[in-house]
C-alpha positions in Angstrom: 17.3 -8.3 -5.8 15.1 -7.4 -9.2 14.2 -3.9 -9.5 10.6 -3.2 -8.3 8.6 -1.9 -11.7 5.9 0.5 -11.0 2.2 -0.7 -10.9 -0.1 2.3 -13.1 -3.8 2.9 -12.2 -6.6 4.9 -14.1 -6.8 8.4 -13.1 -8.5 11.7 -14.7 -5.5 13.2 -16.0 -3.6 10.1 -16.5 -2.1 7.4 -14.5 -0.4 7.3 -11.5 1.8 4.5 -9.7 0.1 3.2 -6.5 3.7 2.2 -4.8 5.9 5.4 -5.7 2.9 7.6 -6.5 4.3 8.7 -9.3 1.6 10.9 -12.2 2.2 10.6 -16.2 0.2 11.1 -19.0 0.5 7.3 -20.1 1.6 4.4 -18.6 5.7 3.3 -18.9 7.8 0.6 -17.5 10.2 2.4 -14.8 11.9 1.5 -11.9 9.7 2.6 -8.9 10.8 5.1 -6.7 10.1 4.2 -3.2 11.9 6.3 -1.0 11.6 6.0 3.0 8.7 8.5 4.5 10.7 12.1 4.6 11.1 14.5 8.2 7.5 16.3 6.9 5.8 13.1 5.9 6.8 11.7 9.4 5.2 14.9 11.3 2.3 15.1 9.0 1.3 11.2 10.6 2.3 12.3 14.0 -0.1 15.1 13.8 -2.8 13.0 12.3 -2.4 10.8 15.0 -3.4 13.5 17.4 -6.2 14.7 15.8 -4.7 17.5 13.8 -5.7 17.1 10.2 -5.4 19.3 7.6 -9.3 19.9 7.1 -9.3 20.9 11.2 -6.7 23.3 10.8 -8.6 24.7 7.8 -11.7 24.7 9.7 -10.2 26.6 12.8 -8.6 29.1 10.4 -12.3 29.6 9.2 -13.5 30.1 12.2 -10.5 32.4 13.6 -11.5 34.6 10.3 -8.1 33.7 8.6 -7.2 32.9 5.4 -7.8 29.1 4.7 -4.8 28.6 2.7 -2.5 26.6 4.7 0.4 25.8 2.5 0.3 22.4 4.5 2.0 20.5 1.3 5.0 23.1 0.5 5.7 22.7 4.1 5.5 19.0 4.4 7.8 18.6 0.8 10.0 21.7 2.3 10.7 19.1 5.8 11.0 16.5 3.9 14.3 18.5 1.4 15.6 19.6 4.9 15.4 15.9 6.2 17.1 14.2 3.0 19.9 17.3 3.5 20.2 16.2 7.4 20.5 12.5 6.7 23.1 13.3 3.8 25.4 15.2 6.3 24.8 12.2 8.9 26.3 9.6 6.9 29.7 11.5 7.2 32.0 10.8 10.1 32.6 13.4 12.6 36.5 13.3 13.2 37.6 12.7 16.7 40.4 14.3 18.1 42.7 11.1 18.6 44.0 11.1 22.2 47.1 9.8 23.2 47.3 7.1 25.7 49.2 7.5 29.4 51.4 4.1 29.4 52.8 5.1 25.3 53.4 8.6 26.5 55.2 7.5 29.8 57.0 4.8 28.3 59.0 7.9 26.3 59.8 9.3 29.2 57.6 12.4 28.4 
């Protein structure tokens, strides 16, 4: 399978990939870094598809008289580190205990 290159667009302050979604200052050929949707990127489209947006919460924050920073991004990136950590440890077996079975154990005469 051929390496997927990254595809630049136009922006501002430079140009950014529109698979990996990748920002530089000017356009390179790289490998493109698609990675699966992390633990924070999968709740932040579960919320969304309750209704929970970022500009709501900000809103009800307004409206509570709260600050309106929500740090929604650090928190989403900060899942998403926890989530690559979990799946890291997953992809190690967990030793069983090996059991012995009855007829090898009675067949010793034990």
């Amino acid at each position: 399978m051929a390496p997927i290159i990254c595809q630049w667009r136009e922006r501002k302050h430079g140009v950014v990939c529109v698979r990996c979604g990748t920002l530089r200052k000017t356009p390179r050929i790289r490998q493109c870094d698609l990675r699966t949707p992390g633990l924070g990127d999968c709740l932040a489209l579960a919320l969304k598809a309750v209704g929970i947006t970022k500009r709501r919460y900000q809103y009800a924050k307004r409206r509570l008289g709260l600050a309106t920073r929500c740090g929604c991004h650090r928190r989403q990136q900060r899942l998403n580190r926890i989530g690559r950590w979990l799946a890291f440890w997953r992809r190690w077996p967990i030793p069983r205990k090996r059991r012995r079975c009855c007829r090898r154990s009675r067949a010793r005469g034990r």
